[in-house]
Every structure is written in structure tokens, then in C-alpha cells.
C-alpha positions in Angstrom: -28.4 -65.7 18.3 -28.1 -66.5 22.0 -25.7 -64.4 24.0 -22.2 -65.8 24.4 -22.4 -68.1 27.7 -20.7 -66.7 31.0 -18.0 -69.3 32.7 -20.1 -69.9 35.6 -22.7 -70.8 33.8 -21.2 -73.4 31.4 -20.1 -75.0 34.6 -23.2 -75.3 35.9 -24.9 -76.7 33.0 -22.2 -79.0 32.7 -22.6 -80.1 36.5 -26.2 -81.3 35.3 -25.2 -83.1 32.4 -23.0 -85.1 35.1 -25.7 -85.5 37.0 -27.9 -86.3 34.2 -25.3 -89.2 33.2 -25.0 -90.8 36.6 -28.9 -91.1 36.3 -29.2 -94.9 35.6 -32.9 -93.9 33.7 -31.2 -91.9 30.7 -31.2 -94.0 27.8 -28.2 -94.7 25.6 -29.5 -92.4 23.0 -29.7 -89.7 25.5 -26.2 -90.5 27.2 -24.4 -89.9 23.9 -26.2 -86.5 23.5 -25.3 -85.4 26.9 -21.7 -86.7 26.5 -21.3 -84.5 23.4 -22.7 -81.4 24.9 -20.7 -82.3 27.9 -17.2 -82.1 25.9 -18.8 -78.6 24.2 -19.4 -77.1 27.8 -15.8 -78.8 28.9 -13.8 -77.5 25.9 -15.6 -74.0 26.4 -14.5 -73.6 30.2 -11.4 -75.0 29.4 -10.6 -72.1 26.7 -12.2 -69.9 29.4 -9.9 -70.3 32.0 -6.5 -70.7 29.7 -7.8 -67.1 28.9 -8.6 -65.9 32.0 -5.1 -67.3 33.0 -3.1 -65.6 30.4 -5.0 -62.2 31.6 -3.6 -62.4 34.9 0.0 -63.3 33.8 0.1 -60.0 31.9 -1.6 -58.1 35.1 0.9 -59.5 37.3 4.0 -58.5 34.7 2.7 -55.0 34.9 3.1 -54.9 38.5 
């Protein structure tokens, strides 16, 4: 199994699927595969940060 995926590097993958998508070349079949990983990656730094978030609210109440 692949080792769990750092923030920084979900973003960057999902930079290229943007990238990717602007490309006029990419053919529909294509787009819709990069759209769905796209949402994965977005949904996965978006659970990321809410996380990291919470993590710092509790460091900051122990202050």
C-alpha cells in the first residue's frame, strides 16, 4: 500500500491536474478522470487543513 500522502504533496499533484485541465489537448475521457482525482486530492487537503486547524485551536487554549 502506498504511504499516506503529505499535504504539500496533494497540492501539488492537484496543481497539475489544473494544469492538465486548462490543456485544450486532453480529451473528454481524460478531463473527467482528472476532475475526479482532482475532487479526491481537494477533499483530502481540505480534511487536512480542518485538522491541522483544530490542532492549533487546542495549542493556542493551552497557552
Amino acid at each position: 500500500m502506498k504511504k499516506e500522502m503529505q499535504f504539500e504533496e496533494a497540492l501539488n499533484d492537484l496543481e497539475k491536474i489544473i494544469q492538465e485541465l486548462e490543456d485544450e489537448e486532453c480529451s473528454l475521457e481524460e478531463s473527467i478522470k482528472l476532475y475526479k482525482k482532482g475532487n479526491e486530492l481537494l477533499s483530502y487537503c481540505s480534511k487536512s487543513l480542518n485538522k491541522l486547524e483544530k490542532e492549533i485551536e487546542i495549542i493556542n487554549e493551552e497557552d
